[in-house]
C-alpha positions in Angstrom: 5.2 31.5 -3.4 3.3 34.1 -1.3 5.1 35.9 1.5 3.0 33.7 4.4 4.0 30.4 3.0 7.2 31.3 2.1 7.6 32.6 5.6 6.3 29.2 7.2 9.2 27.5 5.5 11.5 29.6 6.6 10.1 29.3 10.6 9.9 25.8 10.0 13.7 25.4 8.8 14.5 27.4 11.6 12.9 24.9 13.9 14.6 21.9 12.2 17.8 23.3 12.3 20.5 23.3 15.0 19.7 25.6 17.8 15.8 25.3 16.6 13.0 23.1 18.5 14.7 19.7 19.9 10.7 17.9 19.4 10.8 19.1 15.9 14.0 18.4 15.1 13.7 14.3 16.2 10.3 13.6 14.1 10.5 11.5 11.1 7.8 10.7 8.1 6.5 8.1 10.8 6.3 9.3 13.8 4.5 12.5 11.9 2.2 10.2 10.5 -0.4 10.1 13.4 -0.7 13.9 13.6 -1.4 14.2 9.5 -4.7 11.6 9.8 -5.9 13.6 13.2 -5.9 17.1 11.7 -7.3 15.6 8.3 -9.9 14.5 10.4 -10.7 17.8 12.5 -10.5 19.5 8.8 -13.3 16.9 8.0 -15.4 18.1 10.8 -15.1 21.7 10.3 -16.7 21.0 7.0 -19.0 18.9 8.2 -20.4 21.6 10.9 -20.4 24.4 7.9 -17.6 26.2 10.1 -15.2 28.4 8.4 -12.9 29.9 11.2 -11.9 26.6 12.3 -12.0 25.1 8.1 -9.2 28.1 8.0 -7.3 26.8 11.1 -7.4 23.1 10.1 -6.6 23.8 6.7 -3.6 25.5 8.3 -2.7 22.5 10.2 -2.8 20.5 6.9 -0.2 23.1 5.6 1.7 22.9 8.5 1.8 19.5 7.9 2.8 19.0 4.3 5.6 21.8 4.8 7.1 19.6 8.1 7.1 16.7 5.9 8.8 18.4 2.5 11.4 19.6 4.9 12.1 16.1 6.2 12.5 14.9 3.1 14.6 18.0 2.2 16.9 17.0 4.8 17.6 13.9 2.5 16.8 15.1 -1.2 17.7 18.7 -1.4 15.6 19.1 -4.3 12.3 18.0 -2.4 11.0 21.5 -1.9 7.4 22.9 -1.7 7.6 24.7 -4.7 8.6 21.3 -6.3 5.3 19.8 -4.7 3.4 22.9 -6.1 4.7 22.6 -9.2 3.7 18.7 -9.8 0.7 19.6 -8.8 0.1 22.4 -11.5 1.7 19.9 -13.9 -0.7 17.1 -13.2 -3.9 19.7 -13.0 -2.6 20.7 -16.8 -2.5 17.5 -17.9 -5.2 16.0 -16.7 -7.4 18.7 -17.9 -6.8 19.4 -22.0 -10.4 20.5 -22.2 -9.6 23.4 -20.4 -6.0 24.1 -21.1 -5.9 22.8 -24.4 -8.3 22.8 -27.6 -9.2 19.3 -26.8 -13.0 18.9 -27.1 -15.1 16.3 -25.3 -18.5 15.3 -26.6 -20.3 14.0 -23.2 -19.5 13.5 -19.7 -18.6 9.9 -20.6 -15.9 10.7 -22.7 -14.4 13.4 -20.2 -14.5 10.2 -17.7 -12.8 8.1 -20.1 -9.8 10.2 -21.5 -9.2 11.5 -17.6 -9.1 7.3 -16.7 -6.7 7.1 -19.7 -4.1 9.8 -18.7 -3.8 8.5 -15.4 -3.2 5.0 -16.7 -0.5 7.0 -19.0 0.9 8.5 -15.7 0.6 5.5 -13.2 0.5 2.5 -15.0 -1.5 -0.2 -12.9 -1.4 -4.1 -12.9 -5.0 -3.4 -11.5 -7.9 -1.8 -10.5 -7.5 -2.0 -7.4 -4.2 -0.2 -6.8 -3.8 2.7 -5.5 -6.5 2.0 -3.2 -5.1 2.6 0.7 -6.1 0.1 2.7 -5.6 2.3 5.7 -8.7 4.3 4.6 -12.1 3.9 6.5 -13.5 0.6 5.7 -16.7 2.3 3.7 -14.4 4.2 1.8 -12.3 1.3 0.5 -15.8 -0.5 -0.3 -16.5 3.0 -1.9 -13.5 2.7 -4.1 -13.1 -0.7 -5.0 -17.1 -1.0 -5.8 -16.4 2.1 -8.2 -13.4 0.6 -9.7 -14.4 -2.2 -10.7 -18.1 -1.1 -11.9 -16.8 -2.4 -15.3 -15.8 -5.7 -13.9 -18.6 -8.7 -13.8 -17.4 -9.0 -10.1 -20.6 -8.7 -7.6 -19.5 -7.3 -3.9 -22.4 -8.2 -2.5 -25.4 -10.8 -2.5 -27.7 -9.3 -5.1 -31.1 -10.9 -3.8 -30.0 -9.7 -0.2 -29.7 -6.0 -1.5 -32.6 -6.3 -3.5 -34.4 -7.5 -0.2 -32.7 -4.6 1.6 -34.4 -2.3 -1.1 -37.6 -3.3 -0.8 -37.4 -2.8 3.1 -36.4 1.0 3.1 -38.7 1.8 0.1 -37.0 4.5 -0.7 -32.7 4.6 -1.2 -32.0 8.2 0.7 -29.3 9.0 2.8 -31.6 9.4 5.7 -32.5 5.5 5.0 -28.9 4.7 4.2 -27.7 6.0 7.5 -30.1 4.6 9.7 -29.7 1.4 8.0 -26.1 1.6 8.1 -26.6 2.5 12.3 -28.9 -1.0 12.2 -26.3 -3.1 10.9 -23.5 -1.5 13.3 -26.3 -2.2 16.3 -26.5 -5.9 15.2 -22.5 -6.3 15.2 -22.7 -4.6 18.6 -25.1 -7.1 19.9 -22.7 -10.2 19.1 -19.5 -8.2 20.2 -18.8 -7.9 16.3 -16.7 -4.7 15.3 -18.7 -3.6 12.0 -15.3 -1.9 10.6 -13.3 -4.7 10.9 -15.8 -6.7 9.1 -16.3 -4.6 6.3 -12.6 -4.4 6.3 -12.1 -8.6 5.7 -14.8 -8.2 3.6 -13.2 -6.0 1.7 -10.0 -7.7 1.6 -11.8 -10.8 0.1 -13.3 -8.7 -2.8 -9.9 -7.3 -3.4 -8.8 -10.7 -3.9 -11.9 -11.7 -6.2 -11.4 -8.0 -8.4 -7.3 -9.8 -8.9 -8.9 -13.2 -9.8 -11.5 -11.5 -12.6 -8.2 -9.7 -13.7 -6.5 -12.9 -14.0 -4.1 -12.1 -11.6 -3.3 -13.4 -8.4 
């Protein structure tokens, strides 16, 4: 561990313990929880605006973050330390990558795909696709997901002739058509009173359901 992160743990012990910070010392995994999605978001941002001071600050914030949470769960676990987050990490990166730590050899991009999808089933065996997918992410980003997961799946999310209509309409699929399409539909939803996120979101919700039902689950 370098000296700086090895010196925030030790100021934010300090502040956890007795005689430290009393707002520190009352917050909990939940009531934490707000704070980690805001600065994830401001991290986002700084990216988005190609802005590297504040990327360094918000990826300090992240830090500061992860460290206030290991310590919490310290508190309960003393072996939940940082360096035992950093070294699951370095443990999974291994393992998930033999063609560069190993002598394994893949022959296309394909195969890569397939033997990384393999290890992870090894690691987190899942009833289905669709788990590990948060619902509390961004609506377009669980449509994201659970469109990509289940690509191998004869499970349609959408109305095929609509998208091919919506094709031939913008001509051309770039983002700059994407978004303003994507700003259309939100306009629409707008007009009736209709929150577009939510919508996507039940949407969403159903498709998990259908994904299950191909699996022959429930």
């Amino acid at each position: 561990m370098t000296d700086s992160v090895a010196r925030l743990v030790e100021v934010m012990n300090q502040l956890r313990s007795p005689g430290g910070c009393p707002w520190d010392a009352e917050q909990t995994h939940e009531s934490l929880a707000r704070y980690l999605l805001e600065e994830t978001y401001e991290t986002l941002e700084a990216m988005d605006q190609g802005d590297l001071p504040a990327l360094k600050e918000e990826l300090g914030d992240l830090l500061l973050q992860i460290v206030f949470h290991a310590r919490i769960a310290q508190e309960s676990d003393n072996t939940f330390t940082l360096n035992e987050i950093a070294q699951g990490v370095v443990n999974k990166l291994i393992r998930r990558h033999p063609h560069v730590f190993s002598d394994v050899v893949y022959e296309s991009d394909e195969q890569l795909e397939a033997n990384w999808a393999a290890i992870k089933a090894q690691e987190k065996p899942r009833e289905s696709v669709t788990d590990g997918v948060p619902i509390a992410m961004p609506a377009l980003q669980v449509a994201t997901q659970l469109m990509y997961r289940s690509r191998k799946l004869a499970v349609s999310p959408s109305d095929g002739q609509l998208r091919e209509q919506v094709r031939s309409l913008i001509a051309e699929v770039s983002p700059d058509a994407i978004s303003d399409l994507l700003v259309a539909v939100v306009e629409l939803a707008r007009e009736k009173d209709l929150d577009a996120e939510s919508l996507l979101r039940g949407r969403m919700a159903g498709y998990r359901s259908e994904i299950r039902h191909s699996e022959g689950l429930s």
